[in-house]
C-alpha positions in Angstrom: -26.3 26.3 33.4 -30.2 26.5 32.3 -31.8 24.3 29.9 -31.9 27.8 28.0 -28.6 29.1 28.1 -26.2 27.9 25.2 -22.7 28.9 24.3 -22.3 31.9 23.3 -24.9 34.0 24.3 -22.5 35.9 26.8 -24.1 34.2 30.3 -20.9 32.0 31.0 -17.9 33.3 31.9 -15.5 32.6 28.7 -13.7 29.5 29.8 -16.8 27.9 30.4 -17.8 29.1 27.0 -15.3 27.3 25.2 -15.7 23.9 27.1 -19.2 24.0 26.5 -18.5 24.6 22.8 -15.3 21.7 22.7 -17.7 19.3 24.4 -20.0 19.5 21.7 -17.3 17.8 19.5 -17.1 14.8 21.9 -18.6 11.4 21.5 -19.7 11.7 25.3 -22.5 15.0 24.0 -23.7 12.8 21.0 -25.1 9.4 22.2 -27.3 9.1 18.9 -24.8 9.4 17.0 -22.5 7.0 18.7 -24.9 4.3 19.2 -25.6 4.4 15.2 -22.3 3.8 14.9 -22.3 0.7 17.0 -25.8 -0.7 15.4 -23.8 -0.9 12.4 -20.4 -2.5 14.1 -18.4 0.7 12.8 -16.2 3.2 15.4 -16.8 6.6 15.9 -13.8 9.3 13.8 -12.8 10.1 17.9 -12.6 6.2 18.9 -10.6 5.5 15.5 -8.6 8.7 16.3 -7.8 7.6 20.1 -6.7 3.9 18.8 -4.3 5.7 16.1 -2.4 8.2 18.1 0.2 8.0 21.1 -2.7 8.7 23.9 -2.1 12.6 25.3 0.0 13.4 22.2 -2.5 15.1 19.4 -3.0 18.8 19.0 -6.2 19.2 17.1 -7.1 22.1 14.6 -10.3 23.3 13.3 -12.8 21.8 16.2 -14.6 24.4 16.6 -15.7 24.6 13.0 -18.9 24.1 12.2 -20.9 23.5 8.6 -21.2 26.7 6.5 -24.6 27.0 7.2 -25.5 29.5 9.4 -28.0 31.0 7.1 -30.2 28.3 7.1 -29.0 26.6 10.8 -29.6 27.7 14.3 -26.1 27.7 15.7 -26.9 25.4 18.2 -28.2 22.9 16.0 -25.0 23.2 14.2 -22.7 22.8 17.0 -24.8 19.7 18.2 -24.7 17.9 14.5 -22.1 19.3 12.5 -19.0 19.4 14.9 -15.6 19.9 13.5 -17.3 20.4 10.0 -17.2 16.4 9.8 -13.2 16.1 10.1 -10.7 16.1 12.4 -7.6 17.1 11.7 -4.5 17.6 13.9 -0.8 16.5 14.5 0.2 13.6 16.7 2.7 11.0 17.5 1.9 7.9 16.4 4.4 4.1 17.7 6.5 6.8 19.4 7.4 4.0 22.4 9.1 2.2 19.7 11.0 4.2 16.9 11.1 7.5 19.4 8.8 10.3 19.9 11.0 12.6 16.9 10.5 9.6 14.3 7.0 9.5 15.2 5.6 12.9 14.4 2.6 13.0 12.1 -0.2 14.5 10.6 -3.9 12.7 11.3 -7.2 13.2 9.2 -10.1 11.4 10.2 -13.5 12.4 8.1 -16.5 11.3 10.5 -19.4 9.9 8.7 -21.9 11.1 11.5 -21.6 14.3 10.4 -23.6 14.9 7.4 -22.3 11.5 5.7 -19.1 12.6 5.9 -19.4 14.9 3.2 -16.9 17.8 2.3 -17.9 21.5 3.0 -16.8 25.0 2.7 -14.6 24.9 6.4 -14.1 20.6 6.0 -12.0 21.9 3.1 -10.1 24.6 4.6 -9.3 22.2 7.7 -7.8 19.7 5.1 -5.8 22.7 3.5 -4.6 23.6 6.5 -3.1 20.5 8.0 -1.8 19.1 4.3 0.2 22.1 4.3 1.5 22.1 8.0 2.1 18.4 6.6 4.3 19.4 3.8 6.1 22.2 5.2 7.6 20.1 8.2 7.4 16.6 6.0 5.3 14.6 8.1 3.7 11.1 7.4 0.2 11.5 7.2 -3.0 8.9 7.8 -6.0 9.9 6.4 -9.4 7.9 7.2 -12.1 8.7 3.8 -15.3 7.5 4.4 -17.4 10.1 3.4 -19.8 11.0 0.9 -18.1 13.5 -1.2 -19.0 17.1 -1.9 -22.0 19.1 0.3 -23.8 21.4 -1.6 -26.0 22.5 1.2 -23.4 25.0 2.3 -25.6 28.4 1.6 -23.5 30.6 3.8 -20.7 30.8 0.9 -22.7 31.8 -2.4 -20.5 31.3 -5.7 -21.8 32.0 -9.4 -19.4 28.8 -10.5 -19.4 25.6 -11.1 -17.4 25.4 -7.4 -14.5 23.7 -8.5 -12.0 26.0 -7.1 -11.3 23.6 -4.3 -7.5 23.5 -3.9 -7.5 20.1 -1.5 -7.3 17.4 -3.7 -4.1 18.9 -5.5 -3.1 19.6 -2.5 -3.4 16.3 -0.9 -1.5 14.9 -3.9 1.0 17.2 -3.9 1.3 15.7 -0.4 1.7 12.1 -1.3 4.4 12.9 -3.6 6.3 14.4 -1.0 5.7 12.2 2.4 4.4 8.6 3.1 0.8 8.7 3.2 -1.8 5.7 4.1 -5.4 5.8 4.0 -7.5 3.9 5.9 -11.6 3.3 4.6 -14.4 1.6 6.5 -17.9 2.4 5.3 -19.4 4.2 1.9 -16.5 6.0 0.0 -18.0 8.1 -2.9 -16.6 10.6 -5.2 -14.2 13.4 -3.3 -13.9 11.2 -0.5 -12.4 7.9 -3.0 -10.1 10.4 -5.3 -8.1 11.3 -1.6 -8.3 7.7 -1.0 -6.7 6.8 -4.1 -4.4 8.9 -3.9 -2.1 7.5 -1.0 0.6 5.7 -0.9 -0.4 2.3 0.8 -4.1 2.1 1.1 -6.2 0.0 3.8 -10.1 -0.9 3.3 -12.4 -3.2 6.1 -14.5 -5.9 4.7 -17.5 -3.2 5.2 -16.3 -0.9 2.4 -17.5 0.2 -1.2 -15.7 3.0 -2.9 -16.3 4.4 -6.0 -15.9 7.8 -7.7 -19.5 8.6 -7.7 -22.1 7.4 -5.7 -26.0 6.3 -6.4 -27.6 9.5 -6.9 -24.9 11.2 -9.3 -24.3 7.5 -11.0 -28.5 7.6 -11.9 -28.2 11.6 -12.3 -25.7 10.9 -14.9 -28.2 8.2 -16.6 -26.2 5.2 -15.8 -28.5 3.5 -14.0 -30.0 3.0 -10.2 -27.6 1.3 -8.0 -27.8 0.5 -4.2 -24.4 2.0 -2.5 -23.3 -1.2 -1.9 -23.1 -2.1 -5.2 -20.7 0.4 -5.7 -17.1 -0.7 -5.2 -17.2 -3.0 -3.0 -13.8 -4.0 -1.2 -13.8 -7.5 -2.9 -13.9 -6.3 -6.2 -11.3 -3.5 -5.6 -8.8 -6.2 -3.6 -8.8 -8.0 -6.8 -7.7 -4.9 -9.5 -5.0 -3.6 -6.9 -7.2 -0.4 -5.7 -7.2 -1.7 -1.8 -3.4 -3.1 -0.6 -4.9 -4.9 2.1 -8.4 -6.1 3.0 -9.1 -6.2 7.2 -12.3 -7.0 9.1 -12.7 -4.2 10.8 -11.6 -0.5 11.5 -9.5 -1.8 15.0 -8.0 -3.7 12.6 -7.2 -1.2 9.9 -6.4 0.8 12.5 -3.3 -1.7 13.5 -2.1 -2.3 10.1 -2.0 1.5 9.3 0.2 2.1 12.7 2.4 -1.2 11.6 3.5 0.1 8.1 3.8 3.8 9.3 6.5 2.1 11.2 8.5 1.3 8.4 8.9 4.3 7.1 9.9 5.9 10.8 12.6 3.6 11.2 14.6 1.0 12.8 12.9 -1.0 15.3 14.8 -1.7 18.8 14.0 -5.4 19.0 13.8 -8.3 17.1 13.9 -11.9 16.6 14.7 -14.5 13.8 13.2 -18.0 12.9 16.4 -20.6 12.8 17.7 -20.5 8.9 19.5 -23.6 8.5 15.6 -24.3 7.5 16.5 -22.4 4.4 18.9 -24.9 3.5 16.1 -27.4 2.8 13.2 -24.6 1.5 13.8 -25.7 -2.1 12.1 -28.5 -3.4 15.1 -31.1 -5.2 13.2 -31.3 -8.4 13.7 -27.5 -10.2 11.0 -28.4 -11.9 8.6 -28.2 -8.9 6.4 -25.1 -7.3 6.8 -23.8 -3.2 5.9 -21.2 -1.5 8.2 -18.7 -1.8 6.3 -17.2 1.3 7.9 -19.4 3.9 10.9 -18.4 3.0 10.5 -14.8 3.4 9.0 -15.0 6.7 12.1 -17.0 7.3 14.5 -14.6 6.1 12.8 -11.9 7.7 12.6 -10.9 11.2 9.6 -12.8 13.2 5.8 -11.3 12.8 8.0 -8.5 10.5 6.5 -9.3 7.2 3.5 -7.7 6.3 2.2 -8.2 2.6 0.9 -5.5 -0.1 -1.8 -6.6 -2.7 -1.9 -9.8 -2.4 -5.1 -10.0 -4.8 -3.8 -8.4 -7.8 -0.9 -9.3 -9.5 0.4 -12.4 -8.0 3.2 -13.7 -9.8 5.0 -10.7 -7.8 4.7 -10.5 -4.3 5.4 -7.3 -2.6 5.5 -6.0 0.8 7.2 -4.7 3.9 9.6 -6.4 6.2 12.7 -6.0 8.7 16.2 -7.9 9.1 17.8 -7.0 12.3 15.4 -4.0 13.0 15.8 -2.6 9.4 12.8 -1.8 7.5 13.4 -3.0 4.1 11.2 -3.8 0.8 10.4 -6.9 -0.3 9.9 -8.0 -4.0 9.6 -11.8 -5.1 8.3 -13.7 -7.9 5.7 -16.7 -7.0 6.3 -19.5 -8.4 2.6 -21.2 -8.1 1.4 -18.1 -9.9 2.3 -18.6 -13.4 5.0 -20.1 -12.8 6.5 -17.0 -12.0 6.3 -15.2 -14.7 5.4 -11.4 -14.9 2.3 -10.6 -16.7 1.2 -6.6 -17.2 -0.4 -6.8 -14.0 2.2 -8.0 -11.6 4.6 -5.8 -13.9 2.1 -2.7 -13.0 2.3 -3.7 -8.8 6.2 -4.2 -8.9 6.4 -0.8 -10.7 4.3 1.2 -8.2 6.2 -0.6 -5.1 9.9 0.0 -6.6 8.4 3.9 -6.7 7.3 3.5 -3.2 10.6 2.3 -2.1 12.5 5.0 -3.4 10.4 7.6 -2.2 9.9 5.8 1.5 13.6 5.8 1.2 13.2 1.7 2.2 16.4 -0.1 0.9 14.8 -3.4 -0.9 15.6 -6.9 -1.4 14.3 -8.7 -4.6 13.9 -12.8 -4.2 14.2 -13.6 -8.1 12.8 -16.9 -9.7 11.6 -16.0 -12.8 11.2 -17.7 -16.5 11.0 -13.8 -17.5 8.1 -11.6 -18.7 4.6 -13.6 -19.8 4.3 -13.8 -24.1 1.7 -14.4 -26.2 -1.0 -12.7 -28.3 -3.1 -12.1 -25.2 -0.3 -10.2 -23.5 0.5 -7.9 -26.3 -3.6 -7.2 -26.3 -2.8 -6.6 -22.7 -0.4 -3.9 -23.3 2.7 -5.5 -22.4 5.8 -3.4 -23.7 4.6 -0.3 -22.5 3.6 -1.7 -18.8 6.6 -4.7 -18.6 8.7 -1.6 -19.8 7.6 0.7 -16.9 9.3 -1.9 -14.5 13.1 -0.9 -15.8 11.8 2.7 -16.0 11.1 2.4 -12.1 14.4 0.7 -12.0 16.2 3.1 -13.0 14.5 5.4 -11.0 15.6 3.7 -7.7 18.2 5.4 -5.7 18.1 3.2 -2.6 20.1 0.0 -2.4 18.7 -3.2 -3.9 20.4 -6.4 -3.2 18.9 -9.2 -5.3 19.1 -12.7 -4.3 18.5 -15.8 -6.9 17.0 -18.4 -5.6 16.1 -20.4 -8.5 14.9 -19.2 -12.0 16.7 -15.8 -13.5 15.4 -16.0 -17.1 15.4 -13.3 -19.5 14.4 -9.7 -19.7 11.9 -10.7 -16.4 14.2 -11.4 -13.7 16.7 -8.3 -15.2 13.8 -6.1 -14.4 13.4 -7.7 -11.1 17.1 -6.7 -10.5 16.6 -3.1 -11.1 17.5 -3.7 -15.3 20.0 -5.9 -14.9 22.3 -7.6 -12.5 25.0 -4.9 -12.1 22.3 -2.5 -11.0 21.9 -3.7 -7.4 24.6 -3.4 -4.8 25.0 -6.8 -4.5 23.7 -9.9 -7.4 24.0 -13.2 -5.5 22.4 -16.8 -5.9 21.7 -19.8 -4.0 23.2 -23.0 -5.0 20.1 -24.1 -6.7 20.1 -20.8 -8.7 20.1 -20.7 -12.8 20.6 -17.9 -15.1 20.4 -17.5 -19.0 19.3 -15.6 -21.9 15.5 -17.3 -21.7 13.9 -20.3 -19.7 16.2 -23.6 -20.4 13.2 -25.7 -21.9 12.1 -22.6 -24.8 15.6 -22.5 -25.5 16.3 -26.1 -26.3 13.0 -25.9 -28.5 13.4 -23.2 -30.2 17.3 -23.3 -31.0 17.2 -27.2 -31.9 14.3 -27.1 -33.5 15.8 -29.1 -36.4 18.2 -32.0 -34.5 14.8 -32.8 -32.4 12.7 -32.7 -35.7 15.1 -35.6 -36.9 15.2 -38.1 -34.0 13.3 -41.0 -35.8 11.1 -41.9 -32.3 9.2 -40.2 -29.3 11.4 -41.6 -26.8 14.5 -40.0 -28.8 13.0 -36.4 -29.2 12.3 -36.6 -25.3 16.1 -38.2 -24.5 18.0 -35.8 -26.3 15.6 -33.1 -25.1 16.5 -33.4 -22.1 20.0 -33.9 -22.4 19.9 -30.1 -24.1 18.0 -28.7 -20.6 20.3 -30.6 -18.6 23.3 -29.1 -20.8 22.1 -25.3 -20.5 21.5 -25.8 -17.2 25.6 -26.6 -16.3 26.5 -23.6 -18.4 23.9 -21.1 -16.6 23.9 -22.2 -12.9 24.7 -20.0 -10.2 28.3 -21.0 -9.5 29.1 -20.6 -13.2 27.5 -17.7 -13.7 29.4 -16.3 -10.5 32.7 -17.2 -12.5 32.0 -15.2 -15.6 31.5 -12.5 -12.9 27.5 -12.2 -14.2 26.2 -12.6 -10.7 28.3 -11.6 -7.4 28.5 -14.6 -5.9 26.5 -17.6 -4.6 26.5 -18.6 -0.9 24.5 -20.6 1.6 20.9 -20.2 2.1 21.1 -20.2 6.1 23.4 -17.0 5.0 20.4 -14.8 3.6 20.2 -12.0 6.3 24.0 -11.5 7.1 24.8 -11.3 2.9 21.5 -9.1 2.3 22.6 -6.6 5.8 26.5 -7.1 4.4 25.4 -5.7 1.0 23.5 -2.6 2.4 26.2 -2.1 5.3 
C-alpha cells in the first residue's frame, strides 16, 4: 500500500480494508502513545486487557469506533488517535484453568487513557451500554478499569439543545452491580464520570499512582472552589483510609492479579488446596483474656494457605473483612480485632461489616464470623457519630443474609456487638460455637461489675478491697458466661477444640 492510500478509500480489496482499520486499534500502530505510557510506569488498556483475560478467549465489541467527531476530524486522524472511542469492551474468560471455562465467563471494560484522557463520548457511551446489557442479560461478572477523565464535550458530530444528561450508562452500570459481582480496577487520574462507575462496584482496586475524585481541576476552579493540581485530587492514600479504595497495590500488574484473585471467589470452588497444621490454634490465644493478638494469624491459619485476601484494611479496623477458602470453598470472612479498640465496633467498622454482609449475600459466598467483641463503641462522641442509625444497619444487613453464617467465638461475645456480628443474634447462624477460652454475657464482664455493684464497691473501706472484691465480681461473671456454660443453657451450639475450626465451620455449611 502507498504512503497515500488509507482505509477506506476503496483501493484495497475489503479484507485488507478491515485489517488495516483493526490494526489501528493495536499498541503495535501507536508507538507514541505506548511509550508515554511507559515514561510514566503505567500499561497500555490492551497490555492490562492481555494480563486480565484467558489469552485467545476475548471477543471484542465496538473497535472500530471512533470519536464522534468527524465534523471537525479527518478520519484518518481519528482512526490513528481515537481508536475504539477510548474503551474496550468485550466478553472473555477470565482463571478458566482453574474454576472451568463455564464459571469463568465475563464481561471486560477497560477505558484507555491515551485516547483523549480517557474521557467518555457519544460512541464510548454506547459501547458501555452495550456490553453492560449483554452483561446483565446472561449475568456475567464484570471488571471494569476507570481511569479516565470524565465527560468529552468535543463531540460536535452529535448536536443536542440540552444540558446532555440523557446518558443512560451510569444507571445502567449500577443496575449492573446490583445484579452481578463487579470489581473495578483504577491506576492513573479518575475524575468525575470515570470515579462515579468506579464507585459504584462491588470490590474496588486502586495502584499507589491514583487520585479520584468526582470532579477534576478545571470543573473544581470552574465551580469557584479553588485551583488544584490533579494530584491533589483524591489521592489513593486518602481514599484507603475512608473505605472508598478496598485495597491499595503498586502497580496495574498488580491490580491486575488481585482483580483475577477475588473474581475467583465468586466463580467458585477451587480444585486444590492446602492447610497450615492447626493444632497451632490450640495455643493462638494469649492465657491472660485480658491480653490483645492478632486475630490475623489465626485466620490465615484457619483458612486454606495464600487463600486469604483482605478488604479495607484502612477503614474501619476493629472489623476485619475479607475473602478466603476452606477446602476449596470460597467463603466470607468477618472478625473483630482486638488491637483495634479493643474490638469494639464503632460507626465505621459497623458501616464496612454492613456493606460486606450485603456483598456476601449477593456473591452468594457463605461466611464465617470470628467474634471477640466487648460490643458496640458508647460515648458522647459516638452518638455525634451517628451510631444507632449506622450500628443498626449491621442487623438490618443481618437479616438480610440468606447464605449460611457459622459464627465461631473465640473470646469476647459482649452485648448488642457481637449479636450483630452473628447475624442479630446467636440462633441466626447455622451453627453458634466457641472455643474453650470463649465468654458470653449481656455486656463486657468489667462494666458490668461497675455498674451493677456500684454501691458494695462504694463501701469497701480501702483501695486494695475495692480492687479484691472487684475482681472476685469479673472472675464470678466470667464462670456463669463462659463458653461451656453458655453451651448448656443451649445459648451457643456448642464449644469444641480450636485445631477443629475448618471441619466444624465445613460441618456447619455441609
Amino acid at each position: 500500500m502507498s504512503n497515500t492510500q488509507r482505509p477506506g478509500d476503496g483501493t484495497l480489496e475489503p479484507l485488507e480494508e478491515l485489517n488495516a482499520q483493526l490494526a489501528f486499534t493495536e499498541d503495535a500502530n501507536r508507538p507514541d502513545a505506548v511509550a508515554g505510557r511507559h515514561a510514566k510506569g503505567y500499561r497500555t488498556a490492551r497490555e492490562n486487557l492481555h494480563d486480565l483475560v484467558d489469552e485467545g478467549s476475548f471477543v471484542e465489541y465496538g473497535q472500530l469506533a471512533v470519536a464522534a467527531q468527524r465534523g471537525r476530524r479527518d478520519l484518518g486522524d481519528l482512526r490513528t488517535n481515537t481508536p475504539a472511542d477510548g474503551v474496550i469492551t468485550g466478553l472473555a474468560t477470565i482463571n478458566a484453568q482453574g474454576v472451568g471455562e463455564a464459571s469463568a465467563r465475563a464481561a471486560v471494560i477497560i477505558n484507555d487513557y491515551t485516547v483523549l484522557a480517557g474521557t467518555q463520548g457519544y460512541y464510548h457511551h454506547m459501547k458501555l451500554d452495550r456490553i453492560i446489557g449483554l452483561a446483565r442479560e446472561r449475568s456475567l461478572p464484570t471488571v471494569m478499569y476507570t481511569e479516565g477523565g470524565g465527560g468529552r464535550p468535543g463531540d460536535t458530530d452529535i448536536t443536542t439543545t440540552s444540558g446532555g444528561l440523557n446518558v443512560s450508562s451510569f444507571v445502567e452500570w449500577a443496575r449492573l452491580c446490583d445484579e452481578v459481582p463487579t470489581i473495578a480496577v483504577n491506576n492513573g487520574y479518575c475524575f468525575a464520570g470515570n470515579a462515579a462507575l468506579f464507585g459504584c462496584a462491588d470490590v474496588r482496586i486502586a495502584t499507589r499512582n491514583s487520585w479520584i475524585g468526582m470532579a477534576g481541576p478545571a470543573m473544581i476552579e470552574g465551580g469557584g472552589l479553588g485551583s488544584y493540581a490533579p494530584k491533589e485530587i483524591g489521592p489513593s492514600e486518602v481514599h484507603e483510609d475512608n473505605g472508598v479504595v478496598d485495597v491499595v497495590v503498586d502497580d496495574e500488574a498488580q491490580a491486575t492479579a488481585l482483580a483475577q484473585r477475588i473474581l475467583s471467589y465468586a466463580q467458585g470452588m477451587s480444585q486444590s488446596w492446602q492447610c497450615a497444621d492447626q493444632t497451632r490454634l490450640r495455643t493462638a490465644m494469649p492465657a491472660d483474656r485480658r491480653f490483645a493478638y492478632d486475630v490475623r494469624n489465626i485466620i490465615e491459619t484457619v483458612a486454606d494457605t495464600d487463600s486469604f485476601t483482605e478488604l479495607t484494611r484502612g477503614f474501619g479496623g476493629a472489623i476485619i473483612t475479607g475473602f478466603m477458602r476452606i477446602e476449596g470453598r470460597p467463603l466470607g470472612l468477618l472478625a473483630n480485632d482486638c488491637k483495634v479498640l479493643g474490638g469494639a465496633i464503632d460507626s465505621e467498622a459497623a458501616d464496612k461489616a454492613t456493606r460486606f454482609l450485603a456483598l456476601c449475600n449477593k456473591w452468594q459466598l457463605p461466611m464465617v464470623s470470628l467474634c471477640d467483641t466487648p460490643g458496640f463503641m458508647v460515648g458522647p462522641a459516638s452518638e455525634v457519630a451517628g451510631a444507632p442509625i449506622r450500628m443498626g444497619a449491621m442487623f438490618g444487613a443481618g437479616a438480610r443474609l440468606q447464605v449460611p453464617l457459622v459464627c465461631l467465638v473465640l473470646r469476647k461475645a459482649y452485648g448488642l456487638g457481637a449479636m450483630a456480628m452473628a447475624g442479630g443474634g446467636f440462633h441466626i447462624p447455622t451453627y453458634t460455637g466457641a472455643w474453650p477460652t470463649g465468654e458470653t454475657g449481656p455486656m463486657g464482664l468489667e462494666g458490668a461489675v461497675k455498674l451493677g455493684f456500684r454501691r458494695e464497691l462504694k463501701a469497701q473501706e480501702t483501695l486494695q478491697q475495692r480492687e479484691a472484691m472487684f475482681n472476685e465480681l469479673v472472675e464470678a461473671l466470667y464462670q456463669k458466661g463462659k463458653a461451656t456454660e453458655s453451651a448448656a443453657t443451649i445459648e451457643i451450639d456448642g464449644v469444641f477444640d480450636p485445631a477443629d475450626s475448618r471441619r466444624t465451620i465445613m460441618r456447619a455449611l455441609a
